[in-house]
N, C-alpha and C positions, 0 to 999 in steps of 0.2 A: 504494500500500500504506500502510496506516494508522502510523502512529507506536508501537512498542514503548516504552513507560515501564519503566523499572528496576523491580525490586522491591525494597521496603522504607518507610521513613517517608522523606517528602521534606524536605532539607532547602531553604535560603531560593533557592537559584540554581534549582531544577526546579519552589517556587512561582510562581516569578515568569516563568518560565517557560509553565506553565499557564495564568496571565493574559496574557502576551503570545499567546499561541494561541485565547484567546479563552475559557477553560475556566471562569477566571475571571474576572466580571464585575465591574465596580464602576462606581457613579452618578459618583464625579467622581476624578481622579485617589489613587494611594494615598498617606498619608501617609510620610514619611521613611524611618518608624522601624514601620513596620505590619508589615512582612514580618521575625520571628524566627527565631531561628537554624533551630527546624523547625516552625514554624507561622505562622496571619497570625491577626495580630489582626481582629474581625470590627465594625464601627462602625455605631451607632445612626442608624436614618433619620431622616425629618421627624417622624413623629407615634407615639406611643404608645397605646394600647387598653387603657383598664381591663378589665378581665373577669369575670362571675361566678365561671369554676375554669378550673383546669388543664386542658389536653386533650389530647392525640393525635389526629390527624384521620383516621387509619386509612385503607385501601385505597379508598375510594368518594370521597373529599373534598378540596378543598383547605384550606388553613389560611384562606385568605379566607374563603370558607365558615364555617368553623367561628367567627371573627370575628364578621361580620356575624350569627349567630345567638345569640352569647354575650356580646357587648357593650354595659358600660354610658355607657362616654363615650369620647371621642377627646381627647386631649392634645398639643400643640402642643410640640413638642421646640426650635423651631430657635432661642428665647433663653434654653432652659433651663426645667426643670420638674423639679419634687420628687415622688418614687414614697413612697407611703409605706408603713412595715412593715408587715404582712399581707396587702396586696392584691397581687394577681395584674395582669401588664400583659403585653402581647406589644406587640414592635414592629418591623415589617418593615425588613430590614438593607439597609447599604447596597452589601452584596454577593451577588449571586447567583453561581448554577454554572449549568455547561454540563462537564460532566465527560464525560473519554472512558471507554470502555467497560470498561477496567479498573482507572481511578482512583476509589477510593472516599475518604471522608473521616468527622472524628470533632473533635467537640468537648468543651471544658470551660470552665468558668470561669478568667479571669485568675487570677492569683494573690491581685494587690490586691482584688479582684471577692470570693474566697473569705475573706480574711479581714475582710471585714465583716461576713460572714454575710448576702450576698446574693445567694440562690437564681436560677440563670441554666441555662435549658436551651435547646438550638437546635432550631427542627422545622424540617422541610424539608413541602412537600406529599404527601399520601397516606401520611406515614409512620406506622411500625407502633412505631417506638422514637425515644425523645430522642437529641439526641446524636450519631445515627449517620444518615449519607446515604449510600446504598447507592453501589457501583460506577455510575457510569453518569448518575446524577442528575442532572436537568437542571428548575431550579425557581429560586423565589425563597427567599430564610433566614429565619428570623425568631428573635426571643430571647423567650423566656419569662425575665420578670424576675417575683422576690420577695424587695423586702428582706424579711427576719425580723425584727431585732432594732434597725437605725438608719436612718431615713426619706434615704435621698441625691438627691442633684440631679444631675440628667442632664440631657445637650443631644446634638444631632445630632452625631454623630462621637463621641461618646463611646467607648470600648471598654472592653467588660464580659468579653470570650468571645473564645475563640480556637479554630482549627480547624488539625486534623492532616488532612494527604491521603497517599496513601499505597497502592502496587499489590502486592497479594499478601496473603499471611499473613507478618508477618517477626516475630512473637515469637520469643525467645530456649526453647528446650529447659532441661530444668535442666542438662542437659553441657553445653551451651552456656553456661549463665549460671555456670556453676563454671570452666568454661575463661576465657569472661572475665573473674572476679573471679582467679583464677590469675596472670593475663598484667597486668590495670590495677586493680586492688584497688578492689571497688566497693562498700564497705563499711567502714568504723572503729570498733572499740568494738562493745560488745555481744557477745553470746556463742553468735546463731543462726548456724547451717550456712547458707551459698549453697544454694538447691535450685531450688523455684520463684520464683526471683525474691529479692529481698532485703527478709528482714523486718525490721520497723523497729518498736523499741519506745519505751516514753514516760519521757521523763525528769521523776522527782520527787525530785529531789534538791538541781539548782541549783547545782552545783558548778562556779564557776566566777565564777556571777552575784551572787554572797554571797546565795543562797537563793532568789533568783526563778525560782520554774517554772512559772509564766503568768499569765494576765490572763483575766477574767472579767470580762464586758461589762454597762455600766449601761444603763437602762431610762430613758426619757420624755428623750433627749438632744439636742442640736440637730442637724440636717441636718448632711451629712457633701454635700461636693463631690466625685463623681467623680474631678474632673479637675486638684484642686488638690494639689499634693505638700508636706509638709511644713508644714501648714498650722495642726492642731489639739494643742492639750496633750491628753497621754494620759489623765493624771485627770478631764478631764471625758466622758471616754467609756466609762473601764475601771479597773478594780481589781485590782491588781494582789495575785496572790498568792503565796506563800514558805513554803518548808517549815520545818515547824514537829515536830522528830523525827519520827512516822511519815513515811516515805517512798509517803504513798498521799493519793488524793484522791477525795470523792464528789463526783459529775456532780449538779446537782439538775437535774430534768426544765426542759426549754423556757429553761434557761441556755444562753449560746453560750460556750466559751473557747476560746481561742490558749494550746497548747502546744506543747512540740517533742519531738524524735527525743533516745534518747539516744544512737544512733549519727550518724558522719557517712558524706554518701553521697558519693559520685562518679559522675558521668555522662562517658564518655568522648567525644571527637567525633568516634566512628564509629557513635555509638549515642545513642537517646533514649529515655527511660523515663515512665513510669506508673506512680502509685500508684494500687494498687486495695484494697478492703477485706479486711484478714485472712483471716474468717468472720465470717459474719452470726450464728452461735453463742455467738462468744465474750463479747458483751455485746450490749447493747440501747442502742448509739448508731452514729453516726455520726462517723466519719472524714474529712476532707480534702474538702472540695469542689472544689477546684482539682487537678489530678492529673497535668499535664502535665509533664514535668523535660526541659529541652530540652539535648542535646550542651554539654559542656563545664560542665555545673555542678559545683560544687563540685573542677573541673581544676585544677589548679596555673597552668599556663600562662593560663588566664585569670582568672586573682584567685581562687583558692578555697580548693584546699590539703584536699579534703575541708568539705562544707558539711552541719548539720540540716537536717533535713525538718521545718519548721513546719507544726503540725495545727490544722485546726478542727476541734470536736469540739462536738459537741452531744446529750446524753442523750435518749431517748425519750421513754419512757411514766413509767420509774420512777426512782428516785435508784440510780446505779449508781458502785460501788467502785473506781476505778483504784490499780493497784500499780505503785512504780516497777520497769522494766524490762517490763512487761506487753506483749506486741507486739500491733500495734493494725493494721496496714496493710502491705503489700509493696509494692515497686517493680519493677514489672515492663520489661523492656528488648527494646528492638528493634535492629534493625539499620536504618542509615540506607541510600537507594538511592543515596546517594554521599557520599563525602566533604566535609560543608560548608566553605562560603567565612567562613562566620563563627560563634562561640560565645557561648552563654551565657557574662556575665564582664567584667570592668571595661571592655573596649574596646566595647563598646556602651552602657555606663551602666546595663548590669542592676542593680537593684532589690537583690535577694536573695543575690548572689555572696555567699561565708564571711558567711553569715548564722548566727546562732544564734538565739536566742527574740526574734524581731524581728517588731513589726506592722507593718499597711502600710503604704506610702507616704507616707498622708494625714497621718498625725502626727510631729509632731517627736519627736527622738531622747528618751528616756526614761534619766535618770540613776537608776538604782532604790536 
């Protein structure tokens, strides 16, 4: 008789799991620190694919396929290679699936991935959507990468993307997400109601920061390293901006900025969250590329105390109005299929734990 998997989001002991069963494949052993509290980080192969666009390979095709008919060159990853902003690259991961029948899975951009503004979607073969590998999926991964805005250097094993698995449907109900903001308060600040999820609006005020409420990213700047932490002064990449009385900001079209929440969230470690976009109504940009909030962030018990939700945002087509407090995104919550071994949070050296308006990785700390 086949193996019943729990229902809910997995956390790191039922991924790891999945790969010792063979579910999960990888080219050479996983790294340390790959497997997150409820996801795995997903690592760049040998070779990367320029490409004319974007695609989907839809029901008839594989993603090879669709490669081999839309590609301009092949690029050599394993001592490092520079993508650069506008073009489009796919490059086959050095994980594949072998999923059982009712383990599906879902990805997004790292964190650090999102706040460069580095467009990252995962196709699986014969898929109809990005992102999402059906229950059952059994294929090789691949990344769609697009810097937008800073040209970075990437090498094999790099990790851009990470991937949620996961059996059933286990979204939160709004009784449910009122009952659990009730019992572990998932939410601080701000003045929306628990319903669907917990909405999150944008601070333009800076209280706190003596006036900074975000960064706006410069044009024609040098290479950015993937993989290097703490590497780049901030001013030679971003400009930093501060409010100036009105508590509002206009987006100008095909800028990129890093702003944050004015509330603080909490992710409990029974549960892990997703931001998703407010309404596609409420304005004409873009929200969060990175969307994942793994157990335990913003916990007390692992270094948090309540944490912001940092936003990339980037305007469309027109120059568009932000107000402070405007809500721009929700986080939505799952239930976990068990209780994790480990949390987002100082004992792993997360990144983001009691973060407030903080960029990535890559740069050292900013005295503003």
């Amino acid at each position: 008789m086949a193996e019943t998997w729990p229902k809910g989001v997995f956390p790191a002991r039922l991924i790891e799991k999945l790969h010792g069963e063979g579910a999960i494949i990888a080219s050479r052993p996983f790294d340390a620190d790959q497997v997150q509290p409820a996801s795995l980080d997903l690592r760049l192969g040998k070779t990367a694919f320029r490409v004319r666009s974007s695609f989907l390979p839809g029901p008839s095709h594989s993603v090879a396929e669709r490669i081999e008919a839309l590609k301009l060159h092949e690029i050599d990853l394993s001592n490092g290679a520079v993508l650069e902003r506008g073009c489009v690259y796919l490059v086959p991961l050095e994980e594949s699936l072998s999923l059982p029948p009712e383990v599906s899975a879902s990805a997004n951009p790292k964190s650090s991935t999102g706040r460069l503004d580095v467009f990252t979607r995962v196709i699986g073969d014969r898929a109809r959507g990005f992102d999402q590998l059906p229950a059952g999926y059994n294929g090789p991964l691949y990344l769609e990468i697009s810097p937008r805005t800073f040209p970075v250097l990437v090498r094999t094993g790099s990790r851009l993307s990470q991937m949620r698995f996961r059996c059933g449907d286990s979204r939160l109900s709004v009784a449910d997400h009122q009952a659990l903001h009730a019992s572990d308060t998932l939410v601080i600040g701000g003045d929306q109601p628990v319903g669907e999820g917990v909405a999150l609006s944008i601070d333009l005020q800076g209280q706190g920061r003596n006036g900074l409420i975000g960064f706006r990213s410069k044009r024609h700047t040098a290479v950015i390293d993937v993989d290097k932490k703490a590497a780049l002064d901030v001013l030679d990449f971003w400009e930093p901006l501060y409010a100036r009385g009105r508590s509002e900001l206009i987006l100008d079209p095909d800028e990129f900025y890093i702003l944050v929440s004015l509330e603080a969230v909490h992710v409990p470690p029974t549960h892990a969250a997703e931001m998703v976009p407010f309404d596609p109504l409420v304005g004409e940009f873009r929200v969060h590329y990175a969307g994942f909030f793994d157990p335990g962030f913003g916990h007390s018990s692992a270094g948090g105390t309540g944490s912001r939700a940092v936003l990339e945002v980037r305007s469309r087509e027109v120059p568009f109005l932000l107000g402070h407090g405007q809500i721009i995104g929700r986080l939505i919550y799952e239930e976990l299929a068990e209780r994790p071994d480990r949390l987002y949070g100082t004992d792993l050296g997360s990144n983001y734990q009691a973060q407030t308006l903080k960029l990535s990785k890559h740069f050292k700390a900013f005295e503003g």
